[in-house]
N, C-alpha and C positions, 0 to 999 in steps of 0.2 A: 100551602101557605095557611098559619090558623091564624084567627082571631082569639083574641082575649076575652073570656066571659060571654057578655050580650055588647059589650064595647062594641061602638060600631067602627067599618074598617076602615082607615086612614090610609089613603092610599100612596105608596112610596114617594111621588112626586112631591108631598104636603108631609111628609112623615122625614123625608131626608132634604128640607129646605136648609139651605146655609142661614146660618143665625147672626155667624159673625163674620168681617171682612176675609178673612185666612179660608174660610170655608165656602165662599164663590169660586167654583173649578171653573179656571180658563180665563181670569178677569184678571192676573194680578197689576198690572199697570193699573186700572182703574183701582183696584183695593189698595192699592200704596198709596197714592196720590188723597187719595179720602183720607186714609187715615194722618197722613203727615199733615194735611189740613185742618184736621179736627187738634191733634197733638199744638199745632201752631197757634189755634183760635183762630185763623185763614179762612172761614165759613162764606160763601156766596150766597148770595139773597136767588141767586136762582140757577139751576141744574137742568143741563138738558141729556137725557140718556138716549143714544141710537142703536140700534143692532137688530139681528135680526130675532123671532119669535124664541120664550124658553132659554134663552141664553144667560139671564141673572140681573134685569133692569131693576123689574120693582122689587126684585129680593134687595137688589143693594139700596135703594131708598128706603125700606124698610130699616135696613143695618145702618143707614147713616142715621136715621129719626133717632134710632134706637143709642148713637153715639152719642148723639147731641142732648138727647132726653136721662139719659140713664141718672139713676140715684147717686151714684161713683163716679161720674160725669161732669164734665163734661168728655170722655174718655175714647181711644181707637179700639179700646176693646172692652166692649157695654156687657156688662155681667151679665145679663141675659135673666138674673133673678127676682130684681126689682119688680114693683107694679107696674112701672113704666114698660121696662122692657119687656113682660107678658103680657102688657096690654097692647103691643103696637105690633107684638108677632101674633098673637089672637085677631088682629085689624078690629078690637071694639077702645081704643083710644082715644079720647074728647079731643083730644090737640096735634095729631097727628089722622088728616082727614084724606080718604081717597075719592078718585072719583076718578068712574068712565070714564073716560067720553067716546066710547063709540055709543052708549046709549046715553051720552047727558051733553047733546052735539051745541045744543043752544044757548042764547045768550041769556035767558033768564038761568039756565041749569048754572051757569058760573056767577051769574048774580046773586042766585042761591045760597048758591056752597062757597062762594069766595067772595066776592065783592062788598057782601052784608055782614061776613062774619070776619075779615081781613082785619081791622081795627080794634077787636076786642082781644083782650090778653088771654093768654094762653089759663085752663081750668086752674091746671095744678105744673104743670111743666115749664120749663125755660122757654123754651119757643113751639109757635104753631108751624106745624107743617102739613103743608098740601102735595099730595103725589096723586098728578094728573097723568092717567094711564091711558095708552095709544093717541096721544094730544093731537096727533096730524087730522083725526075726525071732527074736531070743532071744525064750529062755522067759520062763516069771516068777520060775523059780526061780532061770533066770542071771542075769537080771539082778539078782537078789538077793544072788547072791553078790557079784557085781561088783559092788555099794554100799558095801560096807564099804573095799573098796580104793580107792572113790575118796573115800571120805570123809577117808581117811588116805595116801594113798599115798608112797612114797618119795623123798624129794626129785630123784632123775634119773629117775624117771619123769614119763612126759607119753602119755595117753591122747588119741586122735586117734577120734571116734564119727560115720560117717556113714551117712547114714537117707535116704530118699526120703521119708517116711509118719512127721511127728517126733508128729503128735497118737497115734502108738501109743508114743513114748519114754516111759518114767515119769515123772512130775512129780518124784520124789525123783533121778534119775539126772541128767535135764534142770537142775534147778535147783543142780546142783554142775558143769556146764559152763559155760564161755564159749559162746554160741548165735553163730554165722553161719550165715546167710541167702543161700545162690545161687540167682539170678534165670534164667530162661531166656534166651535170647538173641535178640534182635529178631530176623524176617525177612531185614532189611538186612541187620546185622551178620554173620548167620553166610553171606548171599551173599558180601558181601563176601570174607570167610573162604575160601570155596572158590574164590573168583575167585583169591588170591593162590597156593593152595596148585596149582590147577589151573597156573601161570603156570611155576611152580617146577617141575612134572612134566610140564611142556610137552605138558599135554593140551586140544585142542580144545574148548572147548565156550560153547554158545550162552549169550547169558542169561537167554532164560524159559525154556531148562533148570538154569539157576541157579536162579531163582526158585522152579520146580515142586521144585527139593530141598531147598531152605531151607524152604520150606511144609511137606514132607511128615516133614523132620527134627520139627519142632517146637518149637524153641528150643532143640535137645540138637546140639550142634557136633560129639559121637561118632558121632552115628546120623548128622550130612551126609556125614562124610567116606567113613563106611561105604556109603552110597550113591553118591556119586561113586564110590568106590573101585570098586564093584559097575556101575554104567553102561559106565566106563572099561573093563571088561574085557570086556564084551558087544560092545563094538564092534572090529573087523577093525584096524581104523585108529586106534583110541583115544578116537577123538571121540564128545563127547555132544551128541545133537541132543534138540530137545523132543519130538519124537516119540518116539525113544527113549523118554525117562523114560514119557512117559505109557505105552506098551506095556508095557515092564517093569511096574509098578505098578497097573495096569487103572485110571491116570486116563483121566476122558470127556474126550476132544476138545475143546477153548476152540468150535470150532464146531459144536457138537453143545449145550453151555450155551449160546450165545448166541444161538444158533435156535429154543430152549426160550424163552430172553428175550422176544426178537422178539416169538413166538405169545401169552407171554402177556399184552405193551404192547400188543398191537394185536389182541388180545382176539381169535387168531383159531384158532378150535377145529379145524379142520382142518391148518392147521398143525402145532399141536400136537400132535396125533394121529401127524400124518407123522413127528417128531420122537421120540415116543416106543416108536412101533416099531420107527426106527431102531436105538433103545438096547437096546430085547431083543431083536434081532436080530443087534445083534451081539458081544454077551454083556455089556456093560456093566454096571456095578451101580448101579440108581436112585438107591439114598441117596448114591453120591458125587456124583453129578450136582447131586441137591437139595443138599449140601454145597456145592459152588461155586458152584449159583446162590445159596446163599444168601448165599455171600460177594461175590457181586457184587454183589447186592439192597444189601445193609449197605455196599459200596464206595459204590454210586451215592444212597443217602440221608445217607452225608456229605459226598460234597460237595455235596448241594441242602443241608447245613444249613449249608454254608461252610469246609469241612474238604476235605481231597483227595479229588477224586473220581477216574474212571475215566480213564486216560492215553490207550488206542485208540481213535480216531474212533466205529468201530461199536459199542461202548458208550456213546459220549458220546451218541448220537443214539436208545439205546435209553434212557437216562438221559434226554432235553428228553421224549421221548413218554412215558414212565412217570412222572416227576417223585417228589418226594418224597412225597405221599400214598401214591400207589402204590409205591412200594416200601417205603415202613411195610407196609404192608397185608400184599403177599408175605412178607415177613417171619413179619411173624406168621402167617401162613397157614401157610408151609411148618413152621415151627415144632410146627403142630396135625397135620400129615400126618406128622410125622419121629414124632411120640407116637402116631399110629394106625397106621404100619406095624410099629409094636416091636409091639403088642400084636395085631393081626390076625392070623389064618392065612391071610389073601389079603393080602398086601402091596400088589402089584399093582392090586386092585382100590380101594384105601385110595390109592396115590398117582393113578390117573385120576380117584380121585371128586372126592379135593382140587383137584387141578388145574382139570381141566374148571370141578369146583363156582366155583371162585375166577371163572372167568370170567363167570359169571352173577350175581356178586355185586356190590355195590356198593362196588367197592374204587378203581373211576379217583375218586378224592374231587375231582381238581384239575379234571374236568368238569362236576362238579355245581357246583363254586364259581365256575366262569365264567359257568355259568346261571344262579345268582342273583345275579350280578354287575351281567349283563345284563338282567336283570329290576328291580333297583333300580334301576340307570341310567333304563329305559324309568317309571317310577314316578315317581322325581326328578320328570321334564320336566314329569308332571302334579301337583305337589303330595306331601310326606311328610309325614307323622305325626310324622315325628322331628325336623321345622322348626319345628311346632308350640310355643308358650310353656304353659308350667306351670298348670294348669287353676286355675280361679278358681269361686268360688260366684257363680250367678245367682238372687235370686230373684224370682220372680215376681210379680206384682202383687196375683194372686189370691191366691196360696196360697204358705207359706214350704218348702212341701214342695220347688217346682220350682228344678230348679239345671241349667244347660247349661255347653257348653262355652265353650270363648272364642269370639270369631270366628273364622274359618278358613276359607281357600278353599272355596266351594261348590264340590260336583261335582252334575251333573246325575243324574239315576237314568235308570238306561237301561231300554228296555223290557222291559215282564214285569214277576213280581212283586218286586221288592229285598227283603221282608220275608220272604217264604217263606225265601229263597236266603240270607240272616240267620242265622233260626232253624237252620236245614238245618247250616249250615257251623257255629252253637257249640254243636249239640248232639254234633258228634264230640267233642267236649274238657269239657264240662259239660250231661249232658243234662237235671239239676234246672233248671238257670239257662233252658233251650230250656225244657221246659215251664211255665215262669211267662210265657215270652215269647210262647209260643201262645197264653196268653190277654189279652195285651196287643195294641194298637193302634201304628198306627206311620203317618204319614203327612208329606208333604215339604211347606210352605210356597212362596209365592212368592219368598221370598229365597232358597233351596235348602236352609234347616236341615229338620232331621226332628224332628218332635215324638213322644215315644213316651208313650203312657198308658197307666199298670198300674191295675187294679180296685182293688187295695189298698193302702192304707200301705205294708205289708210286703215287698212285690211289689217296691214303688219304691226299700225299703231296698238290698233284694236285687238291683237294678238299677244302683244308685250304686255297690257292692262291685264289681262286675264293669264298671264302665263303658270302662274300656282295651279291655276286649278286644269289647263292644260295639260302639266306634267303631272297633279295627281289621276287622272281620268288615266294618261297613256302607262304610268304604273302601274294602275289596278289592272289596265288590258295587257299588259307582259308580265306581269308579276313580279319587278320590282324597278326599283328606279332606274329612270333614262337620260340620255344624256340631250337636248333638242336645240337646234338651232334652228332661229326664222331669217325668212327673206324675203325679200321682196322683188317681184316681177325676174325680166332679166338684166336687170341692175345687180341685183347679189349674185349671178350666174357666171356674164360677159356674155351671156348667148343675146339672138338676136332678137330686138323688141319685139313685142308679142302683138299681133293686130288686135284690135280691137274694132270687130266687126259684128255687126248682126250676122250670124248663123245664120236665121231665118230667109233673109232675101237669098234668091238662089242667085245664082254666079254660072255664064257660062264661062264652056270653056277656054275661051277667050279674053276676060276677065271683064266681061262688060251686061249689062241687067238692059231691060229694055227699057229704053228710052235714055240712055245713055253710057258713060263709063267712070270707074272708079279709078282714082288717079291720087297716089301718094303729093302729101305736102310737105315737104322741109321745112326746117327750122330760119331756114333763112328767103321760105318762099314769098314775095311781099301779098300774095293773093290769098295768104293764111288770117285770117281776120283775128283780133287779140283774145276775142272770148275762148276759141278751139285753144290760142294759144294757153291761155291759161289753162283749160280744161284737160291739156296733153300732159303740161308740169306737174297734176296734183294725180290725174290718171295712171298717165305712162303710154308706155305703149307708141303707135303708129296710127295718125290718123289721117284717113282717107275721104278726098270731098266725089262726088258723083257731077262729071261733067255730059251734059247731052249732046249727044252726038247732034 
């Protein structure tokens, strides 16, 4: 890059300032609007600019001074030749006055510069104008004073207020301006931007070193040029290469993230290892690393959801092996590691736990989905559950208690016990329901159905509630759908009531315990007192009182 003569050097930011409305890249809602207004004679007594750093605040207060003041003016497009208009883009114009305030925070600093000189007419120009740059750093007491003058101000004034941080602007100050909103500048657009400007100062440069400066600007087109400007001069020959940028700036290597990739699609901890010594080895900073993988993670899960994905082959191919679970998953992972290295005193040891940790975890989602994929498949061929029609009431002949399923493909029971391997598997998920089933019966017909028998009513109620996941359990134990009927006691049998005795007490052989004998009660014996009675109806069964000899 030369310089002219002994000229001293003007640096690109200050040498390619937009002059006129058309020439603020990335603003044009706000350049229309200015200009239609100035066209109109629509002018506000006060202007409030938001957005973030370098983005074209006070350049455009500059271009509206310049609209409003011009010789050919009051016009949306200020020739730019007049004294006015090189007095007010030089900033030494009597009537067009700026002012800090991050270093002019006080109330006398606005007293100063505004308050005292607010009421005199403009030198030589149509109106005065004030452009108060980063205004959110006044005090409270300036900004108080400053309320009353813009509540009234003088007809050739025009107050010009721009802020980075508008939630600190006062609601009384804010709501006596006109509010514009600049947006930061896409990626694209501010590459673009440098590509032109590079073309024009006939310096070399690559375009993912375009790219790595449009990134690292951040939507602020001040801070790209300032970087080009700053690459441009590091180099012998003028040219910017991507290595360049990343050395200048201690970005990691694209092949140092994507080797990080790799290790952790293919889940391979030695790898990873390799890679990460690399990076403190040679002085790298982790978090920017995790920073671009995570931008890569977030590139390669839009486009699995249909959105642009990764343009380089060896992303596309770390993209088919990771797929979009897995890069949800990293995402959020690294997410948890970027919040455990803020607060850690071992950084270090916070990004290998995550790392490593993530590879033991269950994050390839898109393999376990291929394994139950193929496990329904394999399922299908012998019968589903989910081909099955809408269950029906069966009942029984015997008793109104018994209800089964529809018909449905028998599976055979394989050997060994099915009923143990039943209970076993629904007592992980209800183990009340597994203990009523312990003491139930279960046996297969010569058709292939299963007949299951609870000792009680209640058993049977409790049986019917849970019957889906009954017949899914005895499915997965035969390998494919069955057909089950329940019963209860020897109600759904016709066999004979079942006692209902303590085991425990022995019994001789005579049918009597010591100290007296057990003796059946009838339903019509009047020495059956009503609570047994009741207790028999919801029971079942036979019950017997102990009389002493």
């Amino acid at each position: 890059m030369k310089t002219e003569g002994h000229k001293p050097y003007l640096s690109l930011a200050r040498r390619y300032r937009p002059q006129t409305f058309d020439e603020v890249a990335g603003q044009e809602s706000v350049s229309v609007t200015l200009k239609n207004a100035v066209s109109a004679g629509r002018i506000a007594q006060a202007y409030l600019f938001t957005g973030p750093r370098g983005v074209g605040k006070t350049t455009m207060a500059r271009i509206l001074a310049k609209a409003l003041n011009c010789a050919k003016g009051p016009s949306s497009e200020p020739c730019g030749r007049c004294d006015s208009c090189r007095e007010i883009g030089s900033g030494s114009s009597l009537d067009v006055l700026e002012m800090d305030a991050a270093s002019h925070t006080g109330v006398d600093n606005i007293r100063e510069v505004i308050i005292d000189t607010v009421s005199l007419v403009p030198n030589r120009d149509r109106r005065k104008i004030f452009i108060i740059d980063e205004a959110h750093m006044l005090s409270t007491a300036a900004f108080n004073a400053l309320l009353k003058t813009l509540e009234e101000p003088p007809s050739h004034v025009v107050f010009v207020l721009a802020t980075t941080e508008a939630v600190k602007i006062p609601a009384t100050i804010a709501s006596r301006c006109q509010r514009f909103r600049f947006k930061p500048l896409a990626p694209e657009a501010v590459s673009a931007y440098l590509e032109k400007v590079a073309k024009a100062e006939k310096i070399s440069v690559e375009t993912e070193a375009l790219a790595l400066l449009a990134k690292a600007a951040d939507g602020s087109l001040r801070d790209a040029l300032s970087l080009l400007d700053q690459c441009g001069a590091s180099s012998a020959d003028g040219s910017v290469r991507e290595e360049t940028v990343r050395e200048m700036f201690g970005l990691v290597p694209e092949e140092t993230v994507m080797g990080v990739a790799q290790a952790l699609a293919a889940r391979d901890a030695k790898s990873l290892g390799d890679w990460l010594e690399k990076i403190y080895a040679e002085g790298l900073d982790p978090k920017e690393m995790l920073r671009d993988l995570r931008a890569a993670f977030q590139e390669i899960y839009i486009g699995k959801m249909g959105g642009a994905g990764p343009a380089k082959p060896a992303w596309k191919e770390i993209a088919e092996s990771l797929g979009a679970d897995g890069a949800a998953f990293w995402l959020r992972r690294i997410s948890v590691i970027f919040e455990s290295m803020r607060f850690d005193e071992q950084p270090r040891m916070s990004l290998e736990m995550g790392l490593y940790g993530g590879l033991e975890a269950a994050g390839d989602l898109s393999s376990w989905v291929r394994r139950l994929e193929a496990l329904e498949a394999r399922l299908s061929q012998q019968g589903s559950l989910d081909s099955l029609p809408p269950e029906a009431p069966f009942a029984s002949a015997a008793s109104p208690h018994a209800v089964s399923s529809p018909p449905a493909a028998s599976a055979a029971a394989p050997e060994g016990g099915v009923w143990p391997r039943v209970v076993a598997a629904i007592r992980q998920e209800k183990a009340a329901l597994a203990a009523t089933l312990e003491m139930a019966s279960a046996a297969q017909g010569a058709d292939g159905s299963w007949k299951i028998r609870f000792r009680r009513p209640f058993d049977l109620e409790l049986g019917e509630k849970n019957r889906r996941l009954i017949e899914a359990k005895m499915a997965e134990a035969c390998g494919g759908a069955v057909r089950i009927l329940m019963e209860a006691g020897a109600a759904a049998s016709g066999d004979h009531p079942e006692e209902v005795v303590d085991k425990a007490v022995p019994v001789s052989s005579a049918g009597s315990v010591p100290g007296g004998e057990w003796h059946d009660v009838t339903e019509a014996a009047a020495s059956c007192p009503p609570e047994l009675q009741k207790a028999r109806d919801i029971l079942g069964g036979r019950v017997k009182v102990k009389k002493k000899s």
